[in-house]
C-alpha positions in Angstrom: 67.7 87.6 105.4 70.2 90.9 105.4 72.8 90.6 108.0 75.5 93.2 109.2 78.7 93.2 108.8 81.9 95.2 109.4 83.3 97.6 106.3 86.8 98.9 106.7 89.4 100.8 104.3 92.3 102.9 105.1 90.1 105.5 106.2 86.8 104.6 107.3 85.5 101.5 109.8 81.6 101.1 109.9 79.5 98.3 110.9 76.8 98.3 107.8 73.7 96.4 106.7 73.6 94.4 103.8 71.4 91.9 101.8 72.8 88.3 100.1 70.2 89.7 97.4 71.9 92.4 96.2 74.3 91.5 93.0 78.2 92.7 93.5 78.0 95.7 91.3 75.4 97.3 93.4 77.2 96.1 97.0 80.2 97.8 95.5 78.2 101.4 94.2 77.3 101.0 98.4 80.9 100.6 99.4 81.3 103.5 97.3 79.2 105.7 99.6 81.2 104.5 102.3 84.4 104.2 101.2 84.6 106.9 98.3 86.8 104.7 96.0 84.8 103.5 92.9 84.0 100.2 91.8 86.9 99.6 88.9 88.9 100.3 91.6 88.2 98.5 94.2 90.0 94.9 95.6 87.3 93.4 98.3 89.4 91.3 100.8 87.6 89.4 103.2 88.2 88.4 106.9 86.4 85.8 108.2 85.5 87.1 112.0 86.2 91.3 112.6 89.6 90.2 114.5 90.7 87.3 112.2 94.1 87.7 110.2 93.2 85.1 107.7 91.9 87.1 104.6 90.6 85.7 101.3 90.3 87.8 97.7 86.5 88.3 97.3 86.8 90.3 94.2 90.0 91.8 92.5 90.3 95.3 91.0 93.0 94.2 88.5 90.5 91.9 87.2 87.4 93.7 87.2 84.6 93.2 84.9 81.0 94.7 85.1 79.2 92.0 83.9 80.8 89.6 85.8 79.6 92.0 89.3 76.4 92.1 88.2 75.6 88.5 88.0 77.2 87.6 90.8 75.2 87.7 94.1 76.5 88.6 97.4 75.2 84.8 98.7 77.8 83.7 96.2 80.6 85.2 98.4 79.8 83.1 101.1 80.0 86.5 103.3 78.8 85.5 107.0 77.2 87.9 109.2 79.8 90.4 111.7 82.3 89.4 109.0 84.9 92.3 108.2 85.1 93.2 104.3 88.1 95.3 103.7 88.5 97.8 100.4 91.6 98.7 98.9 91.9 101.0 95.9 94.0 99.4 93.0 95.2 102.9 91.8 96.9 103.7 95.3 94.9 106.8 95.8 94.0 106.2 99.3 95.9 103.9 100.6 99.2 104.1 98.6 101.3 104.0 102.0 99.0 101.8 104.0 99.8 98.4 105.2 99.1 98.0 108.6 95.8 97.0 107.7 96.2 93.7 109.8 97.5 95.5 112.7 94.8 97.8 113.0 92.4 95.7 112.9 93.3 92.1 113.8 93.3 92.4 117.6 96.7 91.4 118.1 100.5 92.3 117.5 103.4 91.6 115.6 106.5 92.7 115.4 107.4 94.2 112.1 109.8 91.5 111.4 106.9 88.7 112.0 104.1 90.4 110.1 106.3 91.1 107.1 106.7 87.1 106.8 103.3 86.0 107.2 101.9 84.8 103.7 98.3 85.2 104.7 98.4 89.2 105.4 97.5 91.9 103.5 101.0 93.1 102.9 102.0 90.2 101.2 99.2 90.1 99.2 99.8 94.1 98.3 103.4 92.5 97.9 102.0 89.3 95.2 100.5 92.0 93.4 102.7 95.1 93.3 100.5 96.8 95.1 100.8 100.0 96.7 104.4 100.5 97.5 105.3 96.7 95.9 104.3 98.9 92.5 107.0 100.1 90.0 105.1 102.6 89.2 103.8 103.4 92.6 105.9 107.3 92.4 104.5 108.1 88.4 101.1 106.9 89.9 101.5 109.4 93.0 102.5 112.1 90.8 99.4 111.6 88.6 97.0 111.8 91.2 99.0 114.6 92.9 98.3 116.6 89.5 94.4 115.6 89.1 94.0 117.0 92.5 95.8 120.0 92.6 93.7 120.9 88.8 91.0 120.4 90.8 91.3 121.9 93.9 92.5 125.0 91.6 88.8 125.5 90.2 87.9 125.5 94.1 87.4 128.4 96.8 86.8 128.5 100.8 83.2 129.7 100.8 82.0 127.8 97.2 78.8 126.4 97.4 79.5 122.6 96.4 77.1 119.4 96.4 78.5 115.8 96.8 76.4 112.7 95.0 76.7 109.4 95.6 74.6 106.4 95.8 73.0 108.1 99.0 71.4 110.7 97.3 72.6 114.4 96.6 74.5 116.8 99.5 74.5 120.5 99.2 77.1 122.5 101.4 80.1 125.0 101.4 83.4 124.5 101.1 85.4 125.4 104.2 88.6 123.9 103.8 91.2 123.6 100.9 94.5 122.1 102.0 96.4 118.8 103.3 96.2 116.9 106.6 98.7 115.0 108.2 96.2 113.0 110.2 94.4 111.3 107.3 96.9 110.1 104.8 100.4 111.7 105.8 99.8 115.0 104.0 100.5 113.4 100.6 97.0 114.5 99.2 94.6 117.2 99.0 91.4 117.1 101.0 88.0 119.3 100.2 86.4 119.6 103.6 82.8 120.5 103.4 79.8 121.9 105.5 76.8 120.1 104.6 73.5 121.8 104.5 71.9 118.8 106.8 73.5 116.4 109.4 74.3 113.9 106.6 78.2 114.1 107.2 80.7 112.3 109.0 82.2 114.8 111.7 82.0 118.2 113.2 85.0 119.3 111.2 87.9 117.6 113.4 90.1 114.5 112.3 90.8 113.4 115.9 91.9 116.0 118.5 92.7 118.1 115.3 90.0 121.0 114.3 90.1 121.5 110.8 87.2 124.1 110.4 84.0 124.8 112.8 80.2 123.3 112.2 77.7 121.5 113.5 78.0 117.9 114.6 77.5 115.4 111.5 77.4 118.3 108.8 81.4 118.0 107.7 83.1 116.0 106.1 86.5 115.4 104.1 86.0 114.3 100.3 88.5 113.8 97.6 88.2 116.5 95.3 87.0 114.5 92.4 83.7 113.7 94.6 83.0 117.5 95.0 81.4 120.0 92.1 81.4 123.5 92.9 78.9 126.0 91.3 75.4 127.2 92.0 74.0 124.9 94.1 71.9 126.6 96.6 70.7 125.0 100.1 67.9 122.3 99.1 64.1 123.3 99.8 62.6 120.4 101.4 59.0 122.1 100.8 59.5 122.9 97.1 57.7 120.9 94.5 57.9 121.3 90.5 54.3 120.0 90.6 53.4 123.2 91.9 53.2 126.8 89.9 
């Protein structure tokens, strides 16, 4: 029987639906939708209850395998329902200077002194596993995905028609913002902000109290550029049919 639970990254927190059916290479193509990091990149951490601060490794991004995803079933995960899975990106892309995952979302505070010695927290783990900020290479990594942006955010123009695809389907809109934002990750990266054709985005254009661009409620949204392709890609006609001449 599918059963919700809670999905949270460094940037998104959703309460979603999901089936024990499904193997872990499809649930992660889903928490790509969500999330926008891909599945070779993604670490799956797992909290027990959506306040709990006791987290256990459901799947490892430094050890990912295809095959091994796709015959494993979510039952196997022993995932119980209003759960919290947590997704962390192994490349640092999104959350390269988040830690405070536990604080955020465990219900309770620690002083930073406290949290940095528990050994059940996401920092230590990030810390086991050099990590995020615990990686050596954590600047030549930075600088790397600092330079795949900016090339692609170079091909890219305020007012280029754009579409977005992921495993919901195709999204046709317009660019309407090129630039960084403090808000979302510190300013460290670029962000494409897009006007979708159809209410299928996330926002009206604001990041909090902070209005980015103007449009209507649930057609923005703010992608990584390497989610958005720019070209000809004209509004989609619902009533057109290559059945018919």
């Amino acid at each position: 029987m599918d059963f919700n639970i809670y999905v949270t990254s460094s940037l998104t927190s959703s309460e979603r639906r999901i089936s024990p059916q499904w193997d872990l290479a499809y649930f992660k193509r889903r928490l790509e939708g969500i999330t926008g990091i891909p599945p070779p990149d993604q670490t799956l951490l797992h909290y027990p209850s959506s306040t709990s601060d006791e987290v256990k490794v459901l799947s490892d991004g430094l050890k990912y395998s295809e095959g091994r995803d796709q015959t494993t079933r979510v039952s196997d995960l022993n995932i119980a329902p209003y759960s919290r899975v947590h997704v962390t990106d192994i490349t640092g892309n999104t959350d390269m200077n988040l830690d405070e995952d536990d604080e955020q979302n465990a219900g309770f505070e620690l002083s930073e002194e406290d949290y940095a010695k528990r050994t059940d927290s996401v920092l230590n783990w990030k810390r086991q596993n050099k990590l995020g900020r615990f990686d050596p290479n954590v600047e030549q990594q930075r600088q790397k995905a600092a330079a795949e942006n900016n090339e692609l955010t170079s091909k890219m123009a305020v007012g280029d028609r754009c579409r977005v695809i992921s495993i919901q389907g195709e999204r046709r809109g317009v660019v309407r913002f090129l630039g960084k934002i403090q808000a979302l990750d510190k300013g460290e990266s670029t962000w494409v902000g897009v006007e979708f054709d159809e209410p299928v985005g996330k926002n009206n254009g604001a990041i909090g109290d902070e209005q980015i661009f103007s449009c209507g409620a649930k057609h923005g949204s703010f992608l990584k550029p390497k989610q958005v392709e720019v070209g000809d890609y004209p509004p989609i006609d619902p009533f057109e049919s290559e059945d018919e001449l």
